[in-house]
Phi, psi and omega in degrees: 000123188298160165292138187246104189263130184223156149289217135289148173242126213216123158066040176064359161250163113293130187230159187283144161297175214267331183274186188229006181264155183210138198255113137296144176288158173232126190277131171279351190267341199262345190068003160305095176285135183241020160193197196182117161252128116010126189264070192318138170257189178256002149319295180292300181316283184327300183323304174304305188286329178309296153344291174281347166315297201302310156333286139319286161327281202249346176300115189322351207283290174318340198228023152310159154245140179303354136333309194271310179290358172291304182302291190296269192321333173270318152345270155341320185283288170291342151306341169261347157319291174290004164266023185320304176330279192308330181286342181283340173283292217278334169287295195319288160325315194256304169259014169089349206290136146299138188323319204271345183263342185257001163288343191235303204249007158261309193254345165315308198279323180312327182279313176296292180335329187292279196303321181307295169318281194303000195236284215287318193256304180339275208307337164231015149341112162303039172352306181228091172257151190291141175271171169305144176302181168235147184229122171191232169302297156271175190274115171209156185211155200213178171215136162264110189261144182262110202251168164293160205253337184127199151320137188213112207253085204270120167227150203228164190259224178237008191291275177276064207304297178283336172290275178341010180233307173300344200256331168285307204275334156321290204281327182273346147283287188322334186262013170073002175301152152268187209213101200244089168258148189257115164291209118326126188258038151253325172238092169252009161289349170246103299071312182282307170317301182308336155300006197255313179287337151291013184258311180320294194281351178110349185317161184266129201317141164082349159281358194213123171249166142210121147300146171251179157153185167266198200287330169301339165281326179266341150313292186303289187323315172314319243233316216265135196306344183274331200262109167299315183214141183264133194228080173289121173226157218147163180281164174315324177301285172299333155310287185315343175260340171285347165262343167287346191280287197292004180277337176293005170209057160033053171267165201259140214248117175240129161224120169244126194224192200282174177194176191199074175244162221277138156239079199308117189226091213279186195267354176294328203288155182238123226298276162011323176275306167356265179321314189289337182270326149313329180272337180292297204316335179284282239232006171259125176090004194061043166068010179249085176232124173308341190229020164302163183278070232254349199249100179254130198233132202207152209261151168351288212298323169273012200300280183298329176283314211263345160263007172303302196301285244277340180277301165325315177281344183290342183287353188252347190292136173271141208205130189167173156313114181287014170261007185265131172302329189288284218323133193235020200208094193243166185310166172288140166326007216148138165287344187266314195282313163013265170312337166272309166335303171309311175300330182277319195280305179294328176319302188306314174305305180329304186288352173145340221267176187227151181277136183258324159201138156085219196114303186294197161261146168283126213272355174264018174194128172297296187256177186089160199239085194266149142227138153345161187258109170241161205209106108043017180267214165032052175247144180248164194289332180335313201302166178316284166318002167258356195225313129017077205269111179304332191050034176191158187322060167263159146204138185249190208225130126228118177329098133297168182240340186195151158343269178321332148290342175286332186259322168294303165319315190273008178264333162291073171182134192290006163246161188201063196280295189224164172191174161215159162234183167204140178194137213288321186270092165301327190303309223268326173309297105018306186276291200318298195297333194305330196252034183247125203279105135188169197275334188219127197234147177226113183236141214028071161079314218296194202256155167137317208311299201254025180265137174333346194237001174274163169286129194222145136172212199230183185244156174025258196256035171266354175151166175228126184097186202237196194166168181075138168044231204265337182284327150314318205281303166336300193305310178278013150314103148247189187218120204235148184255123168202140201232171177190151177291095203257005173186164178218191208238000000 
C-alpha cells in the first residue's frame, strides 16, 4: 500500500490547511511513514464548525425523516463494506492491530453496528412519543418530541480508531446532527476514508467534517461557541479538561474514558475456561482497550494455580510486527505510550510488587515500540499498579478471601468501565455482577458484550452518558414537550 496523503474534509471538499506544518502518520511496529495530514489550526477548526453550523441551521440533513437518512447512511454502510479489505490493511498499518483483531474487532463490528444504526435502531426509533393526558385546569394531551441535538463535535481516540469514529459518527447522523470529527492525530488516517465514502454515498455538504490536528485542535472544537455538544473518548485526564472546555457555554458533554477493571474469579469458577480470558484481557491489542480486564482478583485457593497457567500460556504470544500472520501480539502507538508503560512497570517493582513475566523489551526486535506481555504479582489493590490505567500489556493477580472482599476490590477503584465475573453458578455470578459500580460486566466469557443494542459507558471517572444502539442514539437527542388543549374547565 502506497503512502498516503489526505487534506482536510471541510464542506463536502477537500481542502488544503490554513497552515503550512504537516504531521506524519507512523506504523508503529515499523517506526515507518506511511502517510502524511495537515497540522489543522483553529482557523481550519471555525471552517469546520461553520460549515456544520450552516448545515445544520439551513440544510437538509436535520429535516430529513428518518427514512430518508436511513437510504444515504445505508449507502455509506455498504460502501465501507466494500472496502474492508482495505481498511483492515490500513488498521494493521496505522494502529499496530493484528491482522485477526483488525478483521473482526476494529474494523468488522463497526461496520456492521454502522449498518444496524442505520436500517434497525433508526428506523424503529421512537421520534414522537404521546404523553399521557393530563387532568389539572383542563384536559390537555401532547407529544414528547426527539429532536437532533445540534453541532456535534466528535473526538476520538487511537487505540480503535476506525471503531471509534463509527460508534460517534452512526448515532450522530442517524439523529440528524451535523459533525466535525477530530481523530487522533497518530491515526487520522481511517478517519480520512470515511470522508471519501460520505462523499461516495450523497451525503450532504457540511454535515460530516473531519479535522486532523493536536490539542489545540480539539481545543478550539471544545471551546468553540458554534458546537453544541462534544462526544469524547480518551483518558480520564483528558476528559476532565474536556469537560472543563465544554462547560463554558453548556455544551452537552458525552465521555467514555478510562478504566481498570476488574475480573472476579470466585472459587467454583474452572481454571481452564479462565486463563484464555485472563491472558486477553492483559494482551489484546498490547493492552490498550479502555475496558480490558486488566485487574484479576481470584480467590486464595486457585491464586497459585491460575498463575502457573496465566505464565505459562504467555509463553506461547508471538510479540511482532502485526502484518506477519504468526504474530499474536503487536506494539504500543507511539515510543511516548512506551515510555509510559515502562515507567509503571518500574513503579510497580518500586511499591513492592514482583513481575511474574516479562517487563521488559523484546530483545529480538530493533524496531518499533514494543514492550513484553507482563504479569503482576504480590499487589495489593492500594498500589499504583492496581489502580493506574495502563494501556499497554500489564496485568495484575490479586488474591481475595470470600465473595464480599471480591466486590470491595472491585470496587476500589476510581473507574467503572468493564468488569467479569466467573463462577460454576450463573445465578450466584449474576447477583456478583448486579454489585459491581461499573457499566459493563461479562460472566463467564460470555456473549453480549459486543452487541449493537447494549449499552456501553462507565460509573464515576470512566465517563459520562452511553454509546452503542438506541441509548446511543438517545444522546444525541433532545427533547421537547408540546401540548394543546382539548377541553377546558
Amino acid at each position: 500500500m502506497a503512502d498516503l496523503t489526505y487534506r482536510l474534509y471541510i464542506d463536502g471538499q477537500w481542502v488544503d490547511g490554513s497552515g503550512t506544518e504537516y504531521v506524519d502518520v507512523i506504523n508503529p511496529a515499523t517506526e515507518e511513514v506511511i502517510g502524511t495530514v495537515p497540522q489543522a489550526t483553529t482557523a481550519d477548526v471555525d471552517r469546520a464548525v461553520q460549515a456544520a453550523r450552516k448545515a445544520f441551521d439551513e440544510g437538509p440533513w436535520p429535516r430529513m425523516s428518518p427514512r430518508q437518512r436511513s437510504v444515504i447512511l445505508l449507502k455509506m454502510g455498504e460502501a465501507f463494506d466494500r472496502r474492508r479489505g482495505e481498511l483492515v490493511d490500513l488498521n494493521v498499518r496505522e494502529a499496530g492491530s493484528i491482522r485477526m483483531l483488525a478483521e473482526f474487532l476494529q474494523i468488522g463490528v463497526p461496520i456492521d453496528h454502522f449498518i444496524d444504526m442505520a436500517d434497525r435502531v433508526l428506523l424503529r426509533f421512537d421520534f414522537d412519543e404521546p404523553m399521557l393526558p393530563v387532568v389539572g385546569q383542563g384536559i390537555g394531551q401532547g407529544i414528547i418530541t426527539r429532536e437532533p441535538y445540534g453541532v456535534a463535535a466528535l473526538i476520538s481516540a487511537y487505540n480503535f480508531p476506525f471503531f471509534l469514529n463509527l460508534f460517534k459518527l452512526a448515532p450522530a447522523l442517524a439523529s440528524g446532527c451535523t459533525t466535525i470529527l477530530k481523530p487522533a492525530p497518530t491515526t487520522p488516517l481511517e478517519a480520512l476514508i470515511i470522508g471519501e465514502i460520505a462523499d461516495e454515498a450523497g451525503l450532504p455538504p457540511g454535515v460530516l467534517n473531519i479535522v486532523t490536528g493536536d490539542i489545540e485542535a480539539g481545543e478550539s472544537l471544545t471551546r468553540h461557541p458554534g458546537v453544541d455538544m462534544v462526544s469524547f473518548t480518551g483518558s480520564d485526564a483528558v476528559g476532565r479538561k474536556v469537560y472543563n472546555q465544554a462547560s463554558e457555554s453548556l455544551k452537552k458533554v458525552v465521555l467514555e474514558l478510562g478504566g481498570k477493571s476488574a475480573n472476579i474469579i470466585l472459587e467454583d469458577a474452572t481454571l481452564e475456561k479462565v486463563i484464555p480470558d485472563v491472558i486477553m484481557g492483559m494482551t489484546i491489542h498490547s493492552g490498550q482497550g479502555c475496558s480490558l480486564l486488566t485487574r484479576t482478583l481470584v480467590h486464595e485457593s486457585l491464586h497459585d494455580a491460575l498463575i502457573g497457567a496465566v505464565t505459562a500460556g504467555l509463553d506461547f504470544l508471538t510479540v511482532g510486527d502485526p502484518s506477519d500472520p504468526a504474530v499474536t501480539m503487536g506494539p504500543l502507538i507511539s515510543a511516548a505510550q512506551r515510555d509510559k508503560v515502562e515507567s509503571l512497570i518500574q513503579q510497580g517493582q518500586d511499591e513492592g510488587a514482583k513481575i511474574a513475566y516479562g517487563g521488559g523489551r523484546p530483545t529480538h526486535l530493533d524496531k518499533g515500540f514494543f514492550v513484553e506481555p507482563t504479569l503482576f504479582t504480590n499487589v495489593d489493590n492500594s498500589m499504583q499498579i492496581a489502580q493506574k490505567e495502563f494501556f499497554g500489556p500489564v496485568g495484575v493477580i490479586i488474591p481475595f478471601r470470600d465473595e464480599a472482599e471480591a466486590i470491595k476490590l472491585a470496587n476500589e477503584s476510581d473507574f467503572g468501565l468493564g468488569g467479569g465475573v466467573w463462577s460454576a453458578d450463573p445465578a450466584r455470578a449474576l447477583a456478583v455482577a448486579r454489585q459491581m459500580r461499573t457499566g459493563t460486566v461479562i460472566v463467564n466469557g460470555g456473549g453480549g458484550g459486543l452487541s449493537p443494542h447494549a449499552a456501553f459507558g462507565g460509573y464515576k471517572q470512566s465517563g459520562l452518558g452511553r454509546e452503542w444502539g438506541s441509548h446511543g442514539l438517545s444522546e444525541f437527542l433532545q427533547h421537547k414537550s408540546i401540548s394543546w388543549g382539548v377541553a377546558t374547565g
